[in-house]
C-alpha positions in Angstrom: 184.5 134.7 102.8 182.4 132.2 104.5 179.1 131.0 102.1 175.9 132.0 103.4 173.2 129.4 104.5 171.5 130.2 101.2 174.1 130.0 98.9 175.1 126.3 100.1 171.4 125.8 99.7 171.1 126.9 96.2 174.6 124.8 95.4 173.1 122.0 97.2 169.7 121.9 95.1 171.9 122.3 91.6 173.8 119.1 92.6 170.8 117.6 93.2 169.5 118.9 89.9 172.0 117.5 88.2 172.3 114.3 90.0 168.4 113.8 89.0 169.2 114.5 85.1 172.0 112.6 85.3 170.3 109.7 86.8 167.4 109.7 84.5 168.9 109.9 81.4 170.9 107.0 82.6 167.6 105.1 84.1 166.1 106.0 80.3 169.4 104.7 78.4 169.2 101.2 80.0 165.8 101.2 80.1 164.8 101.8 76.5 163.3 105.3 77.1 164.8 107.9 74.5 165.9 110.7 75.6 163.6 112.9 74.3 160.7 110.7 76.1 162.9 111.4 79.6 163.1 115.2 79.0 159.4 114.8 78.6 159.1 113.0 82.0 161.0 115.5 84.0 159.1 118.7 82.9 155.8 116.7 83.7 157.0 115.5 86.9 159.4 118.2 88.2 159.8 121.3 85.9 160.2 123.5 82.7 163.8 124.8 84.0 164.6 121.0 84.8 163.8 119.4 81.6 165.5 122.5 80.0 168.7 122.2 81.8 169.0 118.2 80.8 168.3 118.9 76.8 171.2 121.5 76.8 174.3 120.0 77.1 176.6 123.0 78.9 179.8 121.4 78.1 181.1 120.3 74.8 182.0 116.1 73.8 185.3 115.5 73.3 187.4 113.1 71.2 191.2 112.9 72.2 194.0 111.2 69.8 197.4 110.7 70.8 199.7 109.7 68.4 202.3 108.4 70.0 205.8 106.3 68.7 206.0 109.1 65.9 202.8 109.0 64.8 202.4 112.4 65.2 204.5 113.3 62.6 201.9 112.7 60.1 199.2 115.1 61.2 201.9 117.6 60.8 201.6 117.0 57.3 198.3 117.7 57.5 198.0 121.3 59.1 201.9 122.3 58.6 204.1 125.1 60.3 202.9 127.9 58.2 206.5 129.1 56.9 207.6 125.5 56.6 204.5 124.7 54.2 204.8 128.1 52.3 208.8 128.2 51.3 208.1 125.7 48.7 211.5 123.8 49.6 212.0 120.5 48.1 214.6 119.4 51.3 211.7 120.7 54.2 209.7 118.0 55.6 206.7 119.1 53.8 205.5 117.0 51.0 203.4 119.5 48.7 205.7 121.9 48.1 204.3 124.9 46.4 200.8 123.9 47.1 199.8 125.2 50.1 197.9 129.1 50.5 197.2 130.9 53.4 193.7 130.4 55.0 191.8 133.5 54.9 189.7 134.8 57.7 191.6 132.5 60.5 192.3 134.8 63.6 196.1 133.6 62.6 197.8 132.1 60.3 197.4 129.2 58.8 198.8 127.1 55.8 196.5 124.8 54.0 197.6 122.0 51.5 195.9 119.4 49.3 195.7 116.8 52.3 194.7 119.4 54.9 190.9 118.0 56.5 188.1 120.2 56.9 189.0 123.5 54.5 185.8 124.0 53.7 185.1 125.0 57.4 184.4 128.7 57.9 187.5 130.6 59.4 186.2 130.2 62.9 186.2 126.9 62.5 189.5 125.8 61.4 191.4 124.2 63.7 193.5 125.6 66.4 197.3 124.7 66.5 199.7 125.3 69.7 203.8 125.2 69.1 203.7 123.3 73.2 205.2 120.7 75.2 208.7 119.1 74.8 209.8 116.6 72.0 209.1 112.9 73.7 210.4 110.7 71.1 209.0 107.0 70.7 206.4 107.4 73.5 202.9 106.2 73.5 201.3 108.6 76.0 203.4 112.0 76.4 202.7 114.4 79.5 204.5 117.3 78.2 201.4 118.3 76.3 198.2 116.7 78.1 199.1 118.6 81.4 197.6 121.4 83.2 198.7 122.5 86.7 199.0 118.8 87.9 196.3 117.3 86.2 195.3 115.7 83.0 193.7 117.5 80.3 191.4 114.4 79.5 190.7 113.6 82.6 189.9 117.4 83.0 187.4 117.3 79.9 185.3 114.4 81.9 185.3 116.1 85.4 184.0 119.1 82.9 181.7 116.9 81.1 180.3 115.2 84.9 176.9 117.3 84.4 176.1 116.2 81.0 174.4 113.0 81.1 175.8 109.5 79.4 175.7 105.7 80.6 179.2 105.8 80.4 181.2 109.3 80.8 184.9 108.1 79.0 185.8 105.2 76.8 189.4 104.7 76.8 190.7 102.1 73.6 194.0 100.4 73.8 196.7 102.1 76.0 195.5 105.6 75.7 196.5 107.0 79.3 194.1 109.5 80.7 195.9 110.2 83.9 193.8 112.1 86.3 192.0 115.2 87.0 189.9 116.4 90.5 186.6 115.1 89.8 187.3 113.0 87.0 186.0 109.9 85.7 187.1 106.7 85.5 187.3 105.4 81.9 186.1 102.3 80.5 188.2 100.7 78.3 188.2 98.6 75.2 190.7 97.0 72.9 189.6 99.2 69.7 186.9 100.8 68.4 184.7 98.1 67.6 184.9 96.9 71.6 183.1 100.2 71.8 180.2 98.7 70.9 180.3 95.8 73.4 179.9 97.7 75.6 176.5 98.9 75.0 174.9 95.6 74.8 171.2 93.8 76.6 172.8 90.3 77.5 169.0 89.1 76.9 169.9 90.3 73.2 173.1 88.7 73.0 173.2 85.5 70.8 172.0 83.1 72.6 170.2 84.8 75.1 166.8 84.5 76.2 165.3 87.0 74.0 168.1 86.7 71.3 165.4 86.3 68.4 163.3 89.0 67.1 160.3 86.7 67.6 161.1 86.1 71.2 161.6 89.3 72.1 158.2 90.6 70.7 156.6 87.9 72.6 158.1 89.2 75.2 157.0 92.6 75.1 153.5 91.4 74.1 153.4 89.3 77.0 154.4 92.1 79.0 151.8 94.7 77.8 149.0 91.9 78.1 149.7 91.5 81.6 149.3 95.1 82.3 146.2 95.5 80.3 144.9 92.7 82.8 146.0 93.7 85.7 143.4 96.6 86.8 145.9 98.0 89.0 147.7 99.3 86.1 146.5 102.3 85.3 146.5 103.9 89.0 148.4 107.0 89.8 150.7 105.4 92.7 151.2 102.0 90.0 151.2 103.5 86.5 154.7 105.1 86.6 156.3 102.0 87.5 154.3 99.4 84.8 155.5 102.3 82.3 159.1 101.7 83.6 158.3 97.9 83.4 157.2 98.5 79.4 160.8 100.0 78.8 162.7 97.6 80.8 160.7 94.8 78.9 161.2 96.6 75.9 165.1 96.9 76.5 165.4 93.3 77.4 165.0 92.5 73.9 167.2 95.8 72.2 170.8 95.4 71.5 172.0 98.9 71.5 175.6 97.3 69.8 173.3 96.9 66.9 172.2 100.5 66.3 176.4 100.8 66.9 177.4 98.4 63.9 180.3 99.7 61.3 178.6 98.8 57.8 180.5 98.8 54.6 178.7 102.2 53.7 180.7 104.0 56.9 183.6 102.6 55.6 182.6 103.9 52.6 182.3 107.3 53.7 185.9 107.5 55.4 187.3 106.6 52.3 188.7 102.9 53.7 189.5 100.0 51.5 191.0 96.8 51.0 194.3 98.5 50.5 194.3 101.2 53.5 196.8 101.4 55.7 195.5 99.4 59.4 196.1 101.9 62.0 194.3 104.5 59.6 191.5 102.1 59.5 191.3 101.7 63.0 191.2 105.4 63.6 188.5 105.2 61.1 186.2 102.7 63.0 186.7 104.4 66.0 185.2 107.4 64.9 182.3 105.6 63.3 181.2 104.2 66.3 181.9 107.1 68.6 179.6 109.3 66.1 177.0 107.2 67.2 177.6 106.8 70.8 177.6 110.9 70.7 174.4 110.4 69.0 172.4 108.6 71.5 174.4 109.7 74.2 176.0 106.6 75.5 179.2 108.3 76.6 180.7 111.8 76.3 184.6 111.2 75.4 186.5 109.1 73.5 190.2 108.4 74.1 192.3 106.3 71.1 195.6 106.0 70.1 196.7 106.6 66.9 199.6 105.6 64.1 202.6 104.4 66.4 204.6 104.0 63.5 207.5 105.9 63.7 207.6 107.2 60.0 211.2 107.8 59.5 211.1 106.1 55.7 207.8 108.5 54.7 209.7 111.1 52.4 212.2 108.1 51.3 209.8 105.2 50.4 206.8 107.3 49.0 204.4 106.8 51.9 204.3 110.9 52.0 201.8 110.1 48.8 199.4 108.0 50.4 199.3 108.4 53.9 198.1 111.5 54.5 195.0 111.6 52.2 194.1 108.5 53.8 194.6 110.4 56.8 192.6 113.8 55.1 189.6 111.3 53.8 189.1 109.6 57.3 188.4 112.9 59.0 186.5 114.3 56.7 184.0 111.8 57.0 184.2 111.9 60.7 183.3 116.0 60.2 180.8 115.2 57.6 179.4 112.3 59.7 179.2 115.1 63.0 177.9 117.5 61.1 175.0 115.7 59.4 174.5 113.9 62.9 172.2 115.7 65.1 172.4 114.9 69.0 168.9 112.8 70.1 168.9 115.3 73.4 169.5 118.9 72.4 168.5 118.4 68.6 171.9 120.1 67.1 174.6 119.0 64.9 177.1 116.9 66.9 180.0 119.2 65.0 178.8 122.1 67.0 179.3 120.0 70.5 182.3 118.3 70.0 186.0 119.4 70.7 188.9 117.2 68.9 192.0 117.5 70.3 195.6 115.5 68.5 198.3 115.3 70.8 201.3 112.7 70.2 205.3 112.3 71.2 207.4 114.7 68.2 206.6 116.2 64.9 209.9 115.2 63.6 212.1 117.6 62.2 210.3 119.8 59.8 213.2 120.6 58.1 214.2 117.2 57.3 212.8 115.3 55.0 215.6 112.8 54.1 215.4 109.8 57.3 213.1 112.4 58.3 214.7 112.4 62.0 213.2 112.7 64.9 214.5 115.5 66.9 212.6 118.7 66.5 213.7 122.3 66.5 213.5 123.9 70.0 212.7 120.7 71.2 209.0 122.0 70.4 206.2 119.9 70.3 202.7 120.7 68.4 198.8 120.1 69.5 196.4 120.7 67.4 192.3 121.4 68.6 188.9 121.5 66.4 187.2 123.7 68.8 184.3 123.7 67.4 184.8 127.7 67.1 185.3 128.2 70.6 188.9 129.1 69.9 190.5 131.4 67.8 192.0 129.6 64.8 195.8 129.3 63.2 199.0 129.1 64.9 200.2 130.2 68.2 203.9 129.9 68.7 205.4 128.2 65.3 209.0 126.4 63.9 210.4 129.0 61.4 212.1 128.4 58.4 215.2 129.6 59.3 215.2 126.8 62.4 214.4 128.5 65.2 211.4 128.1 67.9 208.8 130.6 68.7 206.6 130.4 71.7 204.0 132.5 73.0 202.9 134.4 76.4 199.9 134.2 78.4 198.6 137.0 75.9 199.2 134.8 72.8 202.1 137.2 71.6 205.3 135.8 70.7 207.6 135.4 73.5 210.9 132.8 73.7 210.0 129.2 73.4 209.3 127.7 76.8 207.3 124.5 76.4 205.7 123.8 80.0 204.1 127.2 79.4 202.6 127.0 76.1 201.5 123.5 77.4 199.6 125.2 79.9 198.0 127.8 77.7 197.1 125.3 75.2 195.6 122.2 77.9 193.7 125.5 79.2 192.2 126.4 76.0 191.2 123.1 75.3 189.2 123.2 78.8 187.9 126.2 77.4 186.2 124.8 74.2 184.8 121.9 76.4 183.3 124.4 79.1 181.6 126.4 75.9 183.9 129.5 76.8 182.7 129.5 80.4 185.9 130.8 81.9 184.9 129.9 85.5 183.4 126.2 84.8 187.5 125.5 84.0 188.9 128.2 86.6 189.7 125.0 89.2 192.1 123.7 86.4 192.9 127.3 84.7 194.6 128.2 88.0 194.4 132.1 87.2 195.0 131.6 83.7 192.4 134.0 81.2 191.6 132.0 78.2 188.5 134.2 76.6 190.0 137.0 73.9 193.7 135.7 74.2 193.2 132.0 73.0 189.2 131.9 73.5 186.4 133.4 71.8 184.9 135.6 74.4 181.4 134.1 75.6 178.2 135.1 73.4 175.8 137.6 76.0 
């Protein structure tokens, strides 16, 4: 059915809407104006509604990991399959045997073990694991489990996240591949996590800039303000607006926003990195450091890394079982801790309750294996796992039993044969899901007919 004249004028005036917020928070960002201050601007200048609809942000941050070369392997460790953890087997790939109980409350099951992140979450909030995808041994960026009905899910999550405001939408470190999506953005990208903060950076400010030194820039700004108090012209209606804009820029000239972006020994601290730690744990650290506080200010809205690429066939053999994954455990829970202590300088909430993490990588290894610990997988299955920031129910969907064999699931969550593309599907879907805030048609263009809310979704709050 053909749109009616005022429908396309109502869809027209939201995109502008939304084109305004997003314009003005970005104005404010490289202008030195918080956020806060802009929110202020737009319900003095335009309207309550407007300055409402830029504070809330209606879909959810997201942080995507793939683990490629192996590297998933690990995080398997770290939320196991549930009968795999639980048969206390000394010859199963699970290295806390006889340790692990059954979380209580979780919509489904779940194992949880010494080195198992974020336990102390409420039920809702435990994280989400799908049995998805095909085994894609020794990749760096697998497709079997970042696809949905042509697209790419972290591409999706920034086509998704195109109404919430940020200087720059995606960052993108190393090789991390986010493919592409209808309406998605393109991603900047940086050599680790630290280049994160290059990015966000007054040239002025820079060492050896103009306005490099503290001193200078002051004089700057007090030059600046002296001229306006001068000028009588200032304080007009048709000139004030833009001297005010001219206070910021001058203002900004002299801010580094890298510097408010800084790792300091006490993060490290916090994520449980030393000296001796493992280096592509401590990168996975610093990555979330900084993106904690790009979230903060909101100077982008997703963060794409890579993660491990080790291929840890030796784990069980050499001892690195022991180690590895509470480095692993420690990092994110200081990047939970650090979220949920965090609150966002727009809407004023705890960055834990607006933020989707999503771990996707190339094979899980055998998890019946232990000895070479090999990389071929029962079923062929592959594993994502989602904090959904309780958007989604939590546990297992689909799962490798004990006994070797590969369950899947249908589009009603019920156990069905193992068929990888599917689950893939149901699980990239779900993921949209969490972004959108359980707004079934905001992901409907990517869903393709696809029901997410009571199946895999939390139904959306009335």
């Amino acid at each position: 059915m053909a749109k009616s004249p005022f429908t396309k004028r109502d869809e027209k005036r939201e995109l502008t809407r939304r084109a305004l917020i997003k314009w003005s928070v970005a104005a404010g960002a490289a202008l030195g104006v918080s956020r806060s201050n802009v929110f202020d601007i737009l319900e003095g200048t335009v309207d309550k509604n407007l300055a409402y609809a830029a504070s809330d942000n209606a879909m959810a941050r997201s942080v995507h990991i793939i683990a490629g070369n192996g590297g998933l392997a690990w995080f398997s460790l770290l939320w196991p399959q549930v009968e795999v953890a639980m048969a206390n087997s000394q010859t199963f790939a699970y290295h806390r045997p006889g340790m692990a109980t059954l979380a209580q409350g979780t919509a489904r099951p779940l194992a949880l073990g010494p080195d198992t992140p974020w336990k102390n979450l409420p039920a809702g909030r435990q994280v989400t694991c799908f049995t998805c995808g095909s085994n894609e041994t020794h990749t760096n960026n697998p497709t079997s489990v970042v696809g949905l009905n042509g697209a790419n899910i972290f591409s999706i999550a920034t086509a998704l996240q195109a109404g919430v405001p940020s200087v720059i939408p995606v960052v993108t470190i190393g090789d991390a591949d986010i493919g592409t999506a209808p309406g998605g953005a393109r991603p900047a990208n940086v050599g680790n996590g630290d280049g994160i903060v290059g990015l966000f950076n007054s040239a002025a400010s820079r060492a050896g800039g103009l306005l490099s030194t503290t001193t200078d820039a002051q004089l700057y700004k007090a030059h600046y303000d002296a001229f306006i108090q001068l000028n009588r012209a200032a304080n007009r209606s048709t000139t004030k607006s833009a001297y005010t804009t001219g206070q910021g820029a001058a203002q900004f000239l002299g801010t580094n926003l890298s510097a408010k972006l800084q790792i300091t020994p006490d993060d490290l601290a916090r994520y449980g990195i030393t000296a001796g730690t493992r280096q592509n744990v401590t990168n996975i650290a610093r990555a979330f450091i900084v993106t904690v506080k790009a979230f903060k200010m909101g100077l982008t809205n997703s963060v794409v890394l890579p993660a491990m690429r080790d291929d840890p066939h030796g784990a069980f053999d050499g001892g690195d079982v022991n180690t590895i994954p509470t480095a692993l455990m420690k990092v994110f829970e200081g990047f939970m801790s650090d979220l949920t202590a965090t609150t966002d300088d727009n809407t004023l909430k705890a960055l834990a309750d607006d933020t989707v993490i999503s771990i996707h990588g190339d094979t899980t290894k055998n998890p019946l294996q232990r000895g070479g610990w090999p990389d071929g997988s029962p079923g062929n299955t592959n594993t994502v796992y989602v904090y959904s920031a309780g958007h989604l129910k939590s546990g297992w969907y689909g799962q490798v039993k004990a006994n070797g064999t590969a369950e899947g699931f249908n589009a009603q969550g019920a156990p069905a044969a193992y068929n990888g593309a599917q689950t893939a599907r149901y699980a990239m879907a779900s993921i949209a899901y969490a972004i959108a805030k359980r707004d079934e048609r905001a992901i409907s263009t990517f869903a393709n007919g696809l029901t997410i809310s009571n199946y895999f979704g939390n139904p959306k709050e009335l």
